[in-house]
C-alpha positions in Angstrom: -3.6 9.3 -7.0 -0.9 11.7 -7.3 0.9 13.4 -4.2 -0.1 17.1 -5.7 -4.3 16.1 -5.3 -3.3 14.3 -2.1 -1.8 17.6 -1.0 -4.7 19.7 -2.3 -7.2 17.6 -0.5 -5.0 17.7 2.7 -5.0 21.1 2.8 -9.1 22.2 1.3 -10.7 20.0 3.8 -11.5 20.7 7.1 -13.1 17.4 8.8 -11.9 13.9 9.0 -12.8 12.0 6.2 -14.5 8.9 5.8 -11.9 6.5 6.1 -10.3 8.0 9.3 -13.5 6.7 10.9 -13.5 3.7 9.1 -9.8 2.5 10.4 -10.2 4.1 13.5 -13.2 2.3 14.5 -11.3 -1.5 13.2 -8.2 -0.5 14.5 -9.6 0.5 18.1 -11.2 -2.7 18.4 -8.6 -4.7 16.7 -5.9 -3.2 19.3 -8.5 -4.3 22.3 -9.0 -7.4 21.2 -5.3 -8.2 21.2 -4.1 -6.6 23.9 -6.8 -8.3 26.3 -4.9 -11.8 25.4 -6.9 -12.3 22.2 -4.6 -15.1 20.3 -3.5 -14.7 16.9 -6.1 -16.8 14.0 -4.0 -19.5 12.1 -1.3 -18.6 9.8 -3.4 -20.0 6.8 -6.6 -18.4 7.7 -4.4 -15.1 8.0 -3.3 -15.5 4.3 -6.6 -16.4 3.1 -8.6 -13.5 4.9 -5.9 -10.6 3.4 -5.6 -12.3 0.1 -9.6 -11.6 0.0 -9.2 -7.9 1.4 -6.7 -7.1 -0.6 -8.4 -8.5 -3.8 -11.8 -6.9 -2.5 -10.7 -3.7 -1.4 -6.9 -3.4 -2.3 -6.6 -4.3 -5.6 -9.3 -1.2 -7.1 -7.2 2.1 -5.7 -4.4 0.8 -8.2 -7.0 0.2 -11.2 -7.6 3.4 -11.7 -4.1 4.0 -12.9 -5.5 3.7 -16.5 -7.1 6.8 -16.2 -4.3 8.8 -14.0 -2.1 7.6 -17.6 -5.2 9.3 -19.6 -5.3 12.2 -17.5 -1.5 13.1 -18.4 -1.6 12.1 -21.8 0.2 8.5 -21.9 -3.3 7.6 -24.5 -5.4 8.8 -26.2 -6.9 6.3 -28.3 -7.2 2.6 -29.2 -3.8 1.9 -30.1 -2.1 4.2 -27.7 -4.2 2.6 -24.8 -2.6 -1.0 -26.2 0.6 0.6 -25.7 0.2 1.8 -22.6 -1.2 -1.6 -20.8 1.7 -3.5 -22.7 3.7 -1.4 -20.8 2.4 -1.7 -17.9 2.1 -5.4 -17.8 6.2 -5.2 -19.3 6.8 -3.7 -16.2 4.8 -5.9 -13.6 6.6 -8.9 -15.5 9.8 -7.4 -15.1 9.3 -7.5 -11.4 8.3 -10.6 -10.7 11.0 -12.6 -13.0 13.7 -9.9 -10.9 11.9 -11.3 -7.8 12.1 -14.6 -8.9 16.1 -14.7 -9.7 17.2 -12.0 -6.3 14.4 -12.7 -3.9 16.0 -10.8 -0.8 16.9 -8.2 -3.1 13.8 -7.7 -4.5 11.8 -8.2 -0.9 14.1 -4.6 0.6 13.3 -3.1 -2.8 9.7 -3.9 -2.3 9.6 -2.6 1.5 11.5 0.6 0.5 9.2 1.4 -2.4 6.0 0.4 0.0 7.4 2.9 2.6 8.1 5.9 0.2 4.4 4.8 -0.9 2.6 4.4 1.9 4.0 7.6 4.2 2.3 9.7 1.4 -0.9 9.3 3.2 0.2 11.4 5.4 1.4 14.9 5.7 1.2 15.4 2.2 2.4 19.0 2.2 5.1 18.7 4.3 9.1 17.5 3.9 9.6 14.2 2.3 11.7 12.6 4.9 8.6 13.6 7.2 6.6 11.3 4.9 9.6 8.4 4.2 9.7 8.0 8.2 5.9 7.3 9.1 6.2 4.8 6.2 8.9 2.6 7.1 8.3 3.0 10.7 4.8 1.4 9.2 6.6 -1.4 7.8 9.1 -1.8 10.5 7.4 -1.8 13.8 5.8 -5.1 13.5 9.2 -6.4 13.8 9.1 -5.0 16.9 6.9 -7.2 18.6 6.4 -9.9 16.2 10.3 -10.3 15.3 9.9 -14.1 14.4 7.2 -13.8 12.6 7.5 -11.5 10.7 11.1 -12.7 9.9 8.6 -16.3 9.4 6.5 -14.2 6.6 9.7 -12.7 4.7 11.7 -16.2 4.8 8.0 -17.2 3.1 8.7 -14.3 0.6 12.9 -14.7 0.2 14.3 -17.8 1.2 17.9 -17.2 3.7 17.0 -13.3 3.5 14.1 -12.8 5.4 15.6 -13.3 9.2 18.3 -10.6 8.4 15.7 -8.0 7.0 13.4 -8.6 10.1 16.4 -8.0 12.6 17.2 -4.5 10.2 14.6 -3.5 10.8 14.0 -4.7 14.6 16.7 -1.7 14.7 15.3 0.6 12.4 11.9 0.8 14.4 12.2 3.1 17.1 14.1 5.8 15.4 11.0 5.1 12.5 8.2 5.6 15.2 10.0 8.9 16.7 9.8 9.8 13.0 6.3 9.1 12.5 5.1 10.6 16.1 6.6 14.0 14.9 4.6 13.8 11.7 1.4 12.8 13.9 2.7 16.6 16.0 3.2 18.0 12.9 -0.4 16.8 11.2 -2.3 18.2 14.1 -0.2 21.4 14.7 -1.3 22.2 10.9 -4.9 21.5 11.5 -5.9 17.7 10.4 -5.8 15.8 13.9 -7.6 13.5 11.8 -3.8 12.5 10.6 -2.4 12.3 13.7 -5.2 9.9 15.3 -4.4 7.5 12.0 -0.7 7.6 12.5 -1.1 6.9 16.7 -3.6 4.0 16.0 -1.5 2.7 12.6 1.6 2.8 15.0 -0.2 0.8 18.1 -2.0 -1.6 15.6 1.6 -2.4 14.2 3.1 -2.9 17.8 0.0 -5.2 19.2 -1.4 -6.8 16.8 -0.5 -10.4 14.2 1.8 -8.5 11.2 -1.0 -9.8 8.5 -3.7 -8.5 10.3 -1.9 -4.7 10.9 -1.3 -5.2 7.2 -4.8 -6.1 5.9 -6.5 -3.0 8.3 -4.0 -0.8 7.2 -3.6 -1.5 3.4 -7.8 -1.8 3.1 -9.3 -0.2 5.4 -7.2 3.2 5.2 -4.5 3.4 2.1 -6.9 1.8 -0.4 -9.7 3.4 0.2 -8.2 6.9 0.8 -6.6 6.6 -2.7 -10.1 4.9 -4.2 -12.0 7.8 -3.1 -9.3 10.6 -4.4 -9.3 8.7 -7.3 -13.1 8.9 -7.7 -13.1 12.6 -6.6 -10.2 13.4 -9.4 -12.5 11.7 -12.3 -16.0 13.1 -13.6 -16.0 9.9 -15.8 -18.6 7.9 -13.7 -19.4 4.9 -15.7 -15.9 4.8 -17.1 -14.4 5.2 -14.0 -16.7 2.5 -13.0 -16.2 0.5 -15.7 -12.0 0.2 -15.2 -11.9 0.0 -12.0 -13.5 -3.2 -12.0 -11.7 -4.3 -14.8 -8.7 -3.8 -13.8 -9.6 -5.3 -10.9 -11.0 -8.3 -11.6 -8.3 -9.1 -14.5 -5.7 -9.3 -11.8 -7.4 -11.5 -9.5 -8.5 -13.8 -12.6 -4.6 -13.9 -13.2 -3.5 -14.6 -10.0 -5.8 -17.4 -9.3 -4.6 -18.9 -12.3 -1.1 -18.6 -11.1 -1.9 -20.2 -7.7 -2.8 -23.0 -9.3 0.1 -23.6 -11.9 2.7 -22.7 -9.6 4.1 -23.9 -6.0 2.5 -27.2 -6.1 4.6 -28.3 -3.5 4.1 -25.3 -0.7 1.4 -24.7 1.5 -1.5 -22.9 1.3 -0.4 -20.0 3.1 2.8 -19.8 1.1 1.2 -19.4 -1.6 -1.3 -17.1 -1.1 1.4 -14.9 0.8 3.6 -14.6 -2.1 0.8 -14.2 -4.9 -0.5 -11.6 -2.6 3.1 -9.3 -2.0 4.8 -10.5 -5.0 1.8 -9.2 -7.1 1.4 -6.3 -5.1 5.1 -5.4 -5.7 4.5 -6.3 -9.6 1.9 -3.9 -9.5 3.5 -1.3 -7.3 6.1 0.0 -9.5 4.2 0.9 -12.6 1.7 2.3 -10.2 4.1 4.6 -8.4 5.9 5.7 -11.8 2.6 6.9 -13.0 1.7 8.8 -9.7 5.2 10.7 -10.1 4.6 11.6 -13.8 0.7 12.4 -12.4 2.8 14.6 -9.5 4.7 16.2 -12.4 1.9 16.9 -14.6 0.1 18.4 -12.2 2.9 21.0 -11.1 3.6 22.1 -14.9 0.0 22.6 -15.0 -0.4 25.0 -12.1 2.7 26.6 -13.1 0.9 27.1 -16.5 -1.7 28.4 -14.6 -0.8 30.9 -12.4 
């Protein structure tokens, strides 16, 4: 979903939509749970609960990107649409062999992207260093409280990197949250409280609960689904909407299982599912963001056109 429909949905609507509720209600009781003294599940039952989420309700917000590509004319036809997923799977290969050689490299890359990425869900209209802050105070505040481990979970993801990324960003967190509570001002000041609620609970959630489970609430219960239903909103296509969405969906997973199997014999569980789960989602988040900057472009020639 490109940031000019986020921006036009911001502004035209006037109540909180549906997936404010929906986080706010699992956050709330998340954040009471584990602030009463509730203890963290196991690490592997962590990995295998997100790694479900994110296939279930995570992995569909990206498979429309098929027909963000049609929308601003990357295909039109058979062969064109071959081109277009060669590409695209060019490009998630690219990432994973880069991840593969520079692992730390690749993890801050990954984490920057995510933050640029993810602080779009938020004041949508407003600077971009607004947005930039409420996303890497998003990634960086679990380090916060959970400092070893979430330095555990990187070192999972980069070997020797992931203790020095935690401890950045140990430092980076509390200029990030005075960032992201002057976009929650902001938000309300401008009339959608319903961001500013979201960005107070995402912030708390990130500070009191496990880093996975912040992560799976977050990423499925408000970014996915706030991108799935602009995504639906954007399309008049129902049964081909439909229809790629769950293939593009399902082919993933398919894949991923595969890879579970044929690779890191010798790791854990957990391990594994941690890094099919983040490196995928990093293969998968680059083509994804390139299109929703061309969508971004499109759409700004076009209302130029326009008016």
């Amino acid at each position: 979903m490109s940031t000019s429909t986020q921006w036009r949905g911001a502004v035209g609507r006037s109540t909180a939509p549906v997936e404010t509720y929906l986080f706010s209600t699992i956050a709330v009781i998340a954040i009471v749970a584990f602030a009463v003294g509730g203890g963290a599940p196991p690490l592997a039952a962590q990995a295998v609960v997100l790694a479900v989420l994110v296939a279930v309700f995570g992995l569909p917000h990206g498979a429309l990107d098929p027909l963000i590509a049609r929308r601003i004319g990357l295909w039109r036809g058979s062969v064109s649409f071959a081109i277009f997923n060669l590409g695209y799977l060019v490009a998630v290969a690219a990432v994973v062999v880069l991840w593969m050689l520079a692992p730390g490299p690749s993890l801050v890359l990954f984490l920057a992207v995510s933050a640029v990425h993810f602080g779009a869900d938020w004041n949508a209209d407003r600077a971009v260093w607004l947005r930039v802050f409420a996303g890497v105070a998003l990634l960086s505040l679990p380090s916060l409280s959970h400092r070893d481990e979430v330095a555990g979970l990187y070192e999972t993801l980069a070997p020797g990197a992931g203790f020095a990324i935690a401890a950045a960003q140990f430092w980076i967190a509390p200029l990030a949250l005075v960032g992201m509570l002057i976009g929650a001002v902001l938000a309300a000041r401008r009339g959608r409280p319903w961001e500013s609620v979201e960005l107070t609970l995402a912030a708390v959630l990130a500070l009191v609960a496990p880093p996975l489970v912040f992560f799976a609430i977050y990423f499925c219960a408000l970014h996915s689904v706030r991108h799935l239903r602009e995504g639906f909103a954007a399309e008049s296509r129902g049964r081909l909407t439909v229809g790629i969405t769950v293939l593009y969906t399902v082919v993933p997973i398919l894949a991923a299982v595969g890879v579970l199997f044929a690779v890191s014999r010798g790791a854990s569980l957990d391990a594994r599912l941690l890094q099919i789960v983040f490196i995928g989602l990093a293969g998968l988040t680059v083509p994804h963001m390139i299109l929703v900057g061309l969508d971004a472009r499109h759409s700004t020639r076009t209302r130029s056109v326009l008016v």
